[in-house]
C-alpha positions as CSV (number, residue, x, y, z in Angstrom):
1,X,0.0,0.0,0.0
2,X,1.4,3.5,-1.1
3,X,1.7,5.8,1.7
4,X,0.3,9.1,2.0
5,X,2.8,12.4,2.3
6,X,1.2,14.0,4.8
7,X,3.5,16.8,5.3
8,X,6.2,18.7,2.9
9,X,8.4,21.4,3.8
10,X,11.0,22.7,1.6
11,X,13.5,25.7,2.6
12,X,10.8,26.8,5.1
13,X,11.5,29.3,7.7
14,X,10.0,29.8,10.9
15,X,9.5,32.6,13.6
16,X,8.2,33.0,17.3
17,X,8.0,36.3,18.0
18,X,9.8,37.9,15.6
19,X,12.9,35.4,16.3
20,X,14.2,33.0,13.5
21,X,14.2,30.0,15.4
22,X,14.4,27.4,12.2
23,X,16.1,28.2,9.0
24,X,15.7,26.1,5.6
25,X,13.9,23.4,7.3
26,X,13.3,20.0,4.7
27,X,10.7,17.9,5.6
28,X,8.8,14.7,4.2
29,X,6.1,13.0,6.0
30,X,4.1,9.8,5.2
31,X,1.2,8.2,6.4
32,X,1.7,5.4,9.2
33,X,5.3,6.8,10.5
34,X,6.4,7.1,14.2
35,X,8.6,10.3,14.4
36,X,10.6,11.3,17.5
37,X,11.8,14.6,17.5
38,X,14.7,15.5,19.5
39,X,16.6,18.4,20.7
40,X,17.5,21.0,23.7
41,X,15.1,23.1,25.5
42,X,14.7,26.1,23.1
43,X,16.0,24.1,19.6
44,X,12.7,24.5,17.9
45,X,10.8,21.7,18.7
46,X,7.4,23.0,19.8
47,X,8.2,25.8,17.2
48,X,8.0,23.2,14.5
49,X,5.1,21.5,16.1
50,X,3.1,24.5,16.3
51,X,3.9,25.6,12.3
52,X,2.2,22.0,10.9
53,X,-1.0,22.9,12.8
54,X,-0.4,26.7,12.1
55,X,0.1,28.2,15.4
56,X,3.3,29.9,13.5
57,X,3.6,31.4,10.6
58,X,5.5,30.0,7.7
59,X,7.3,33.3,6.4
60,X,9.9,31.5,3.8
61,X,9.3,28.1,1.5
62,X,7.2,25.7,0.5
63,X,4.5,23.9,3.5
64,X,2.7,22.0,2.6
65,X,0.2,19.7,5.2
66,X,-2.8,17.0,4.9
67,X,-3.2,19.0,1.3
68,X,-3.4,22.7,2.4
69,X,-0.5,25.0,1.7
70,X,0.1,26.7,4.9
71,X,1.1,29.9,3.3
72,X,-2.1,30.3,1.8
73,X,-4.5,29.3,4.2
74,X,-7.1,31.2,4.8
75,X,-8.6,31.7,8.9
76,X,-11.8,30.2,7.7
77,X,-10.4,27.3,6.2
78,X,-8.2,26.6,9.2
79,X,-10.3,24.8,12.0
80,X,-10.8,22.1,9.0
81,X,-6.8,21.6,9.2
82,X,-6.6,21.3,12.9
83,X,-9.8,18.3,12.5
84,X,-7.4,16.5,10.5
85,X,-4.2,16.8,13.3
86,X,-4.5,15.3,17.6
87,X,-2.8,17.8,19.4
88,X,-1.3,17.1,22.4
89,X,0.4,18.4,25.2
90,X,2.8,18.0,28.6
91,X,-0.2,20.0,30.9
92,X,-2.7,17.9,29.7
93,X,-5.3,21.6,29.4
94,X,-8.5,19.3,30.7
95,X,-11.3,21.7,31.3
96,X,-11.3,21.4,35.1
97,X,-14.9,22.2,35.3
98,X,-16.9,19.2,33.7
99,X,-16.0,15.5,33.6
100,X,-14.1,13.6,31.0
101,X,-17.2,12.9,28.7
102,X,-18.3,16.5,29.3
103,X,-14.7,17.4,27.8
104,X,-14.9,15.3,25.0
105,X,-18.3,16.0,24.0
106,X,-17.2,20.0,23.9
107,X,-14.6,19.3,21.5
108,X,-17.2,16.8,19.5
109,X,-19.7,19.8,19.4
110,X,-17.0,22.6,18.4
111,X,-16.0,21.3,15.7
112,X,-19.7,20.3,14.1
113,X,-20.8,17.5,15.8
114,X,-24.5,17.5,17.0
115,X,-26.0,14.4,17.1
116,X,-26.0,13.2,20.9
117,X,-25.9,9.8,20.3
118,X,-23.2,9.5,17.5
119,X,-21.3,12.0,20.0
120,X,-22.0,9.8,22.6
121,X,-21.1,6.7,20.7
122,X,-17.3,8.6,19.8
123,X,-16.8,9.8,23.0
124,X,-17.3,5.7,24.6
125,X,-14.9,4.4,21.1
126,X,-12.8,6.6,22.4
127,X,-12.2,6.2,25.7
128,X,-12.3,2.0,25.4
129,X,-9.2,2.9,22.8
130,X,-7.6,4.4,25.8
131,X,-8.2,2.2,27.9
132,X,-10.5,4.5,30.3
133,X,-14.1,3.6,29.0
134,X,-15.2,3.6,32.9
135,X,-13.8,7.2,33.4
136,X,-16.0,9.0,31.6
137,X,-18.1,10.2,34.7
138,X,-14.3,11.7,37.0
139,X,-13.7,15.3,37.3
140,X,-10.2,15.7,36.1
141,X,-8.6,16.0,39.5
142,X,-10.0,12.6,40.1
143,X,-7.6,11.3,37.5
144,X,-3.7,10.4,37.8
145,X,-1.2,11.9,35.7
146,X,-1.2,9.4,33.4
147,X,-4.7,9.0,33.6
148,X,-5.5,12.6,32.9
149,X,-3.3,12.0,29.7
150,X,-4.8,9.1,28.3
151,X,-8.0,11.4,28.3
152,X,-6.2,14.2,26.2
153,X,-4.6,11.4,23.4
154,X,-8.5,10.4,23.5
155,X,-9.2,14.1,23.0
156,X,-6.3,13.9,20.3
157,X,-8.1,11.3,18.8
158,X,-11.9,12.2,18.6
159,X,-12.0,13.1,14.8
160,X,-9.9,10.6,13.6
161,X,-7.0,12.2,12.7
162,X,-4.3,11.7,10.0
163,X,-1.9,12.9,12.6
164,X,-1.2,13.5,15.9
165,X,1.5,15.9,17.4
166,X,2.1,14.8,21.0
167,X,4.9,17.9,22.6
168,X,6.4,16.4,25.6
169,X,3.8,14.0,26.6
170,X,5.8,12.3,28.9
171,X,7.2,14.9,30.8
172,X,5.5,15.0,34.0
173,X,4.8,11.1,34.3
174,X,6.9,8.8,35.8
175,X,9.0,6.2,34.0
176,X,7.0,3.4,33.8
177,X,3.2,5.4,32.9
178,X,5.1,7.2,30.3
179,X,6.2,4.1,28.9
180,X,2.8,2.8,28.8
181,X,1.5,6.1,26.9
182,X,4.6,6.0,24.4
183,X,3.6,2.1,23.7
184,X,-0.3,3.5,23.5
185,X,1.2,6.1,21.2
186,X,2.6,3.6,18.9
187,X,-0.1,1.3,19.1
188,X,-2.5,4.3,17.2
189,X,0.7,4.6,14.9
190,X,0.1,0.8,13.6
191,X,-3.5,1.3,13.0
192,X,-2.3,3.8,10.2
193,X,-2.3,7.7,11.9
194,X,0.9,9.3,12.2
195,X,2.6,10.6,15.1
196,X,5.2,13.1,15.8
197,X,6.8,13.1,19.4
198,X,8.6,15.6,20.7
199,X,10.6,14.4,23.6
200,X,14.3,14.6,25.5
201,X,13.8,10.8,26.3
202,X,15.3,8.2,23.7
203,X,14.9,5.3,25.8
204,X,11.9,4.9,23.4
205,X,13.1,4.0,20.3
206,X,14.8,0.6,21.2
207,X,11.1,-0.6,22.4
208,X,9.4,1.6,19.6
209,X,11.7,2.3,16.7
210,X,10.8,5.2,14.3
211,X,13.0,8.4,12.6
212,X,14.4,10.4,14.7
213,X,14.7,14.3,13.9
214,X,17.1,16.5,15.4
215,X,17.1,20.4,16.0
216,X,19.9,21.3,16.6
217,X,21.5,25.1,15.9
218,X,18.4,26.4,14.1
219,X,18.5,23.4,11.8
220,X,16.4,20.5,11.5
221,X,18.7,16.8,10.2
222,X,17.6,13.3,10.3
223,X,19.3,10.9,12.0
224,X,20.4,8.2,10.3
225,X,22.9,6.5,11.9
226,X,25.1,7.4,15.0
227,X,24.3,10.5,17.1
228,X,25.3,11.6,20.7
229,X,22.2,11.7,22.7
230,X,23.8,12.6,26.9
231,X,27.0,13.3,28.1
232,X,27.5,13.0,31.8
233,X,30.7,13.9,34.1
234,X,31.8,10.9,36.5
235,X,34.8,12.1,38.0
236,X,37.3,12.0,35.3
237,X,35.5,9.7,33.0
238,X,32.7,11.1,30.4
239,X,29.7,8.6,29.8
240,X,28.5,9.2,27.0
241,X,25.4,7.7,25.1
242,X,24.8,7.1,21.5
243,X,22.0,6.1,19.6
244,X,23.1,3.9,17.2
245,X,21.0,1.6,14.6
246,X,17.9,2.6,17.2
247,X,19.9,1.6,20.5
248,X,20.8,3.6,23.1
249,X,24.1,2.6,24.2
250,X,26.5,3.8,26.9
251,X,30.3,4.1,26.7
252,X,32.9,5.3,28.5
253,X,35.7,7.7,27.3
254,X,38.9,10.2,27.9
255,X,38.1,13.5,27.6
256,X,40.2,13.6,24.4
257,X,38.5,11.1,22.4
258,X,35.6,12.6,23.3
259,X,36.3,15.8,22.1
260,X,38.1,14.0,18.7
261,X,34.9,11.6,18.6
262,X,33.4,12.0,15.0
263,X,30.5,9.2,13.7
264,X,32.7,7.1,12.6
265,X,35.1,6.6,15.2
266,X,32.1,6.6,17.4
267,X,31.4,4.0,15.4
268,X,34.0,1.9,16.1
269,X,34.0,2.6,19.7
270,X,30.5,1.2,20.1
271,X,31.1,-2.2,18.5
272,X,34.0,-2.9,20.5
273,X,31.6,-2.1,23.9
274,X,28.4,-3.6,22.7
């Protein structure tokens, strides 16, 4: 089956606040991936998130997404890009004053649904997709963490998007509930919708392999094969972790080869630690 390019950005530029935060950006994305996107606080990461659903303006290049050209785009015809795209995000924004089926049925209604019992019917497919169909009665602050953020990826998911853009989703859960989101995450992945991930945690992709995109110095690259993900001081010694061939692996070296380290003498390094 051919996939779908979903998304196509070519020399695109992009601004936040009247700051050039990404510069000549390339970008191809198909139908069914699993994308991680990587990077330091402040590389871009939620800037690029926000310009596919057009929370930023695309001042320079080509944008294309799910067949609109961003550029172009008028207000009106917005809202019907955002159906197409799950947003979500790392403070879950729940509507604090109604219950999880009284959230999801005020996203149903604003964006044209009106019959109560095929809303009813999507809110309940929904939640049993998330695993929280006997939730739908809990105020939010009766929910966990992770519970709360199962109910925004089945707000993400109550149009049946083509994509979803998830920014830091595991940020304020613990280890192993993020785990279980990420694998809930991919799970939606396999059934056809792509995501996009931004996170700062690669521990992922061994369990959940997908492309992994890097900003990095007002640049956006792929990663393709050997990349340093965390350096971290032990007395003299630098561990240092690379993600190579979609495993994260942990070595140990001098300060000097460190410094000298290029991909492929990283290369080498690895195999003879692996």
């Amino acid at each position: 089956m051919e996939k779908k390019l979903l998304i196509k950005y070519v020399d695109v530029d992009i601004c936040q606040q009247d700051v050039l935060v990404l510069e000549n950006v390339q970008l191809e994305v198909h139908s069914g991936e699993f994308i991680y996107l990587i990077g330091k606080v402040g590389s871009g990461k939620s800037t690029l998130l926000k310009s596919i659903y057009r929370e930023l303006p695309i001042l320079e290049g080509v944008a294309g997404v799910l067949g609109y050209d961003l550029r172009a785009l008028k207000n009106n015809d917005l809202p019907f890009l955002r159906r197409k795209i799950g947003i979500i995000f790392q403070d879950f924004q729940l509507l604090t004053d109604r219950t999880v089926d009284g959230n999801l049925d005020f996203v149903l209604r604003a964006t044209g649904w009106k019959d109560k019992e095929a809303i009813a019917e999507q809110i309940l497919n929904v939640l049993t997709q998330v695993g929280m169909a006997h939730k739908g009665n809990k105020m939010p602050h009766q929910l966990s963490g992770g519970e709360q953020q199962r109910i925004v990826i089945a707000r993400a998911l109550l149009n049946s998007p083509e994509m979803i853009l998830a920014d830091e989703p595991t940020g304020n859960l613990d280890p192993e509930t993020g785990n279980e989101l990420v694998e809930l995450l991919y799970n939606i992945r396999q059934s056809g919708t792509t995501v996009i991930m931004a996170t700062h945690n690669l521990s992922w992709v061994e369990k959940f392999p997908g492309r992994v995109i890097r900003c990095e110095n007002d640049k956006l690259r792929e990663v393709t094969n050997v990349v340093t993900i965390e350096k971290t001081v032990i007395e003299d010694a630098i561990i240092t972790e690379f993600l190579v061939d979609n495993k994260v692996v942990s070595v140990e070296l001098t300060e000097d080869k460190e410094q000298d380290a290029n991909v492929e003498l990283n290369k080498e390094i690895l195999e003879e630690k692996k």
